[in-house]
C-alpha positions in Angstrom: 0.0 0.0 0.0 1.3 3.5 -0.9 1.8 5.6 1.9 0.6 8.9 0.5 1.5 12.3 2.5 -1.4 15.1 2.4 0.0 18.3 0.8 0.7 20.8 3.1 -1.8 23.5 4.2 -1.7 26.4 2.3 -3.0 28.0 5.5 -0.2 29.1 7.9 0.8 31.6 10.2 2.5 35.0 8.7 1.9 34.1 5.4 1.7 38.1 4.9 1.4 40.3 7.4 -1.0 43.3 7.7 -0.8 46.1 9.6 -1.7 45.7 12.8 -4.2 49.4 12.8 -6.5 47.2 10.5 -7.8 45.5 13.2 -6.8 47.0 16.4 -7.7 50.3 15.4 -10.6 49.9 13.7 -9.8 50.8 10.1 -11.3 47.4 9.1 -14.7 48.9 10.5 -14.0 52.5 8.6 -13.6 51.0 4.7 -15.9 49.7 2.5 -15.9 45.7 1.4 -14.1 46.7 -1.8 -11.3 49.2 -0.4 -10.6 46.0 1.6 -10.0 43.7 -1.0 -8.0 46.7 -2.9 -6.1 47.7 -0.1 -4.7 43.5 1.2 -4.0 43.0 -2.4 -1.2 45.7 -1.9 0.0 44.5 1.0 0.5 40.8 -0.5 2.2 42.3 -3.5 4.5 44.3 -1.0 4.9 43.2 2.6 4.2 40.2 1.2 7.1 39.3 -0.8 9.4 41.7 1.6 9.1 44.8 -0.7 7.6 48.2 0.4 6.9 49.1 -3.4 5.7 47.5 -6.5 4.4 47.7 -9.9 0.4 46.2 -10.1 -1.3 45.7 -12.8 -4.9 47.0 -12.8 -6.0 43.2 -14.5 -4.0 41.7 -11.3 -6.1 43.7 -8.7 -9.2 43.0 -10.8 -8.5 39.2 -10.4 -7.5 38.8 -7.3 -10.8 41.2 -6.1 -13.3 40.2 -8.4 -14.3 43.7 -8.9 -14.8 45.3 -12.0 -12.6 48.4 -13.8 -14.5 51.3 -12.5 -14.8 49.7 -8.9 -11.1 49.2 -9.1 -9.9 52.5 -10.0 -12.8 54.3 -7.6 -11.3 52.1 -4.4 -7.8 53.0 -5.3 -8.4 56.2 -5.4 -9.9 56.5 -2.6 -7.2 54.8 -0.6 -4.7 57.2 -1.9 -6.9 60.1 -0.7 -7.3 58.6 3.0 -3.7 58.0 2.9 -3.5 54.5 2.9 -1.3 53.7 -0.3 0.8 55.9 -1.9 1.0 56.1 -6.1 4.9 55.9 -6.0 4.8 56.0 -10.1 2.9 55.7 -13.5 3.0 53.2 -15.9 6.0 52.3 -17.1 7.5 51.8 -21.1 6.8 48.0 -20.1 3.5 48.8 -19.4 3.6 46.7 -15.9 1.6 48.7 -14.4 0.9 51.6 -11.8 3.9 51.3 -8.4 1.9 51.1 -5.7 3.4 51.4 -1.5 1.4 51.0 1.8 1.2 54.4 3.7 3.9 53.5 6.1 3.9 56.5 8.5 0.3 55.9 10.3 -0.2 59.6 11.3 -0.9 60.3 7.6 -3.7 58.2 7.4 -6.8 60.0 7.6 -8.5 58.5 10.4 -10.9 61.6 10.8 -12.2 61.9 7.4 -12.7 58.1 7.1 -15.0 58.4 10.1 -16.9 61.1 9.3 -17.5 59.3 5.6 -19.0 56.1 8.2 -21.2 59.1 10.0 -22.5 60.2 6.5 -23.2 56.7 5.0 -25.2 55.8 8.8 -27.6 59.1 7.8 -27.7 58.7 4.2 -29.0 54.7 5.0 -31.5 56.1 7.6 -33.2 58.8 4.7 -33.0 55.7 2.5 -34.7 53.5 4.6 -37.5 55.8 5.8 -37.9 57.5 2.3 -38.5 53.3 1.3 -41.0 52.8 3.8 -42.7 56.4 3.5 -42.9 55.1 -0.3 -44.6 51.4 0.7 -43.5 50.2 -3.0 -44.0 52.9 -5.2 -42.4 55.5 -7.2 -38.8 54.3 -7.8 -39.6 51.3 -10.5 -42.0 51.0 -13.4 -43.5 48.0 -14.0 -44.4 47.6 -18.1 -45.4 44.5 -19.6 -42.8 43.1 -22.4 -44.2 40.1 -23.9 -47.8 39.4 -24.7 -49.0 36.0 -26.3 -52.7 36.0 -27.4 -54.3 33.9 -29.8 -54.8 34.7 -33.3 -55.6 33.4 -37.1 -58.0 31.4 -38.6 -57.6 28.5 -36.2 -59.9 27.8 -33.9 -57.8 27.7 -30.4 -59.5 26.8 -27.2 -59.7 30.4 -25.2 -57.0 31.1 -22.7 -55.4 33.8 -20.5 -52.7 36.1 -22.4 -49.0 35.1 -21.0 -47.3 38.6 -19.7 -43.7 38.7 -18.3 -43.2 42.0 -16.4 -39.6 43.6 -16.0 -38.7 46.3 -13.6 -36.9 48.8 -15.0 -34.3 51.2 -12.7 -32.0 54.4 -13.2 -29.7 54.2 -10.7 -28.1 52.0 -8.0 -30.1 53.9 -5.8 -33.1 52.7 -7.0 -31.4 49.0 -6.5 -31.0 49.9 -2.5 -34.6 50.8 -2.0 -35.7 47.2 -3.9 -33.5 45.6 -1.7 -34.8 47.0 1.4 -38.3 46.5 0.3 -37.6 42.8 -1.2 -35.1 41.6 1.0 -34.2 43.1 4.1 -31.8 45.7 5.7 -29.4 47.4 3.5 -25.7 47.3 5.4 -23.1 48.9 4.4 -21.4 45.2 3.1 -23.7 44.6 1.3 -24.3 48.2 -0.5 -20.3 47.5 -2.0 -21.9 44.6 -3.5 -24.4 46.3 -5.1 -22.4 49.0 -6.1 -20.2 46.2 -7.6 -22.9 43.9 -9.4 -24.0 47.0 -11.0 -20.4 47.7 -12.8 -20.7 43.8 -13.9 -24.5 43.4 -14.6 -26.9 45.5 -16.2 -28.5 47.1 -13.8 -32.1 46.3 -14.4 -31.2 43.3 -14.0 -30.4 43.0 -10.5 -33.8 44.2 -9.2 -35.8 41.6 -11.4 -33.3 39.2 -9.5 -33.7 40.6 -6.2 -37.8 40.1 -7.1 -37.0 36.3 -8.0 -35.3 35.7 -4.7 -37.7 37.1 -2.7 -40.8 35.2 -4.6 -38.7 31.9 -3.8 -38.6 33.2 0.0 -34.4 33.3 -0.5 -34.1 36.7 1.2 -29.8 36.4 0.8 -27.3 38.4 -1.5 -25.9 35.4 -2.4 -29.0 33.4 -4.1 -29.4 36.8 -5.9 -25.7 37.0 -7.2 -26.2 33.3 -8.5 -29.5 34.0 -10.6 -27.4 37.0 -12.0 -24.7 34.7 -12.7 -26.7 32.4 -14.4 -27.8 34.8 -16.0 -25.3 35.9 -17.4 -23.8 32.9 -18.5 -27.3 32.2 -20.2 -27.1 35.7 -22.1 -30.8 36.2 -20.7 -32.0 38.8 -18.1 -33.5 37.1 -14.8 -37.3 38.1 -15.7 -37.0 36.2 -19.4 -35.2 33.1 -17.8 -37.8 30.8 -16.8 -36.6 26.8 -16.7 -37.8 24.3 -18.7 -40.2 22.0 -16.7 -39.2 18.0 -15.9 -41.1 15.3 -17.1 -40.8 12.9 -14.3 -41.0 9.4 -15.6 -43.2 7.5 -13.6 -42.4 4.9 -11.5 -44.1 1.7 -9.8 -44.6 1.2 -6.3 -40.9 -0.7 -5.7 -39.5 3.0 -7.0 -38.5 0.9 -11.1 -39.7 2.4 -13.9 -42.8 0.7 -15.7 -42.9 0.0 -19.0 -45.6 -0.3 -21.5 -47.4 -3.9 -21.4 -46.1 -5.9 -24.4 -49.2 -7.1 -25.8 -47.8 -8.8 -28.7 -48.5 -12.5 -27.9 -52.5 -11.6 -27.5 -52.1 -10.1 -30.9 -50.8 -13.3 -32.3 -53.4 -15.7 -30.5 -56.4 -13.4 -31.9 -55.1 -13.5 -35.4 -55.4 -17.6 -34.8 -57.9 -17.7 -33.4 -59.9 -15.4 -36.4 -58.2 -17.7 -38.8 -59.1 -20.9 -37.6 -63.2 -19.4 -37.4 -62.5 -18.8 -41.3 -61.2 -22.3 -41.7 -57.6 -20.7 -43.1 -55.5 -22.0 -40.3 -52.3 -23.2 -42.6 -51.8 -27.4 -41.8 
């Protein structure tokens, strides 16, 4: 028998090391979902290989985040303003990409304006939220039907009701917060980055008419909604056109095997003979 050794966890101890202020201090608390992601995937690509600058492509930060362009560049920016990377350089003739360094002197971090931006996004959520309720489902999306099947021609067709598919249609991510508070539940701050960041990768009518699916299936969670947009989007269909084809079970006996049709063959046969023999043809 081979003795065969597991492979070693990729999860050890100071495999990169962060600044301790990220957690202690509560800067973790102070940046948005995104900004996170942006701001560790500098760290790696510095601390991390025991450099305190380097050169990082935008497609590099865009991989390792899974955020799109414009959420990329709007984070980084927005790091550099609070002071917590420096833009050491532009691109280079190589075109490697933009040089990057942590803010390593803590006292130019801007603590102050980071908190006051947490202060602004509580209110701004609170306006939101009682703006949504004040509103009880009205005024921020249009409901307009898109398809309409009815019958037609010279056939006869037995009557039935006209099929309609309704899409919701939206103007602004704004629009997207009050659905979700309305369909799903509480807006946090989490889970406005991904919003914000469905809506650079999705088109953004679409992520309402998902929301509206999830909340129909009673699967009030950001994930089940990022999956039907997913799927959509693999499926080159918006959520409100993609409706699954339905299973034909096969039915089944009582011992759970499927049954077959009765071969009936042989009582064929005999009623042939017998109708032959009545006629006197039956062959000797």
């Amino acid at each position: 028998m081979t003795d065969t050794k597991p492979a070693p966890s990729k999860i050890i101890p100071n495999t990169f090391q962060t600044p301790n202020l990220l957690t202690d201090e509560g800067l973790l608390a102070l940046l948005t979902g995104s900004e996170t992601k942006c701001y560790l995937v500098v760290i790696r690509k510095t601390f991390g290989w025991r450099k305190d600058r380097d050169r990082i492509a935008k497609s590099q930060i865009m991989t390792a985040t899974g955020l799109g362009e414009a959420s990329v560049d709007t984070c980084m920016a927005s790091l550099v303003d609070y002071g917590l990377i420096v833009r050491t350089a532009e691109h280079n003739t190589a075109n490697e990409g933009v040089e990057w360094a942590p803010q390593m002197d803590d006292r130019l971090i801007n603590m102050q304006a980071l908190l006051e931006r947490q202060e602004k996004a509580k209110q701004a959520n609170v306006k939101k939220t009682a703006k949504a309720r004040s509103n009880q489902g009205g005024g921020y999306v249009q409901h307009t039907p898109l398809v309409q099947h009815t019958q037609g021609g010279d056939v006869q067709h037995t009557p039935q009701q006209p099929i309609t598919t309704n899409i919701i249609v939206v103007v602004s991510a704004g629009d997207v917060f009050k659905v979700y508070e309305q369909e799903i539940g509480v807006l946090t701050p989490l889970i406005a980055d991904a919003i914000e960041d469905a809506c650079d990768t999705y088109p953004i009518e679409w992520i309402p008419e998902a929301m509206s699916i999830a909340a129909k299936a009673n699967k009030r969670s950001w994930k089940y909604i990022e999956g039907i947009l997913k799927n959509c989007k693999a499926k080159g269909i918006r959520p409100s056109l993609n409706k699954l084809e339905p299973q034909v079970k096969p039915v089944h006996g009582k011992a759970g095997k499927q049954q077959s049709k009765p071969d009936i063959s042989g009582d064929r046969e005999k009623q042939r003979a017998r109708l032959q023999k009545a006629k006197g043809t039956v062959p000797a």
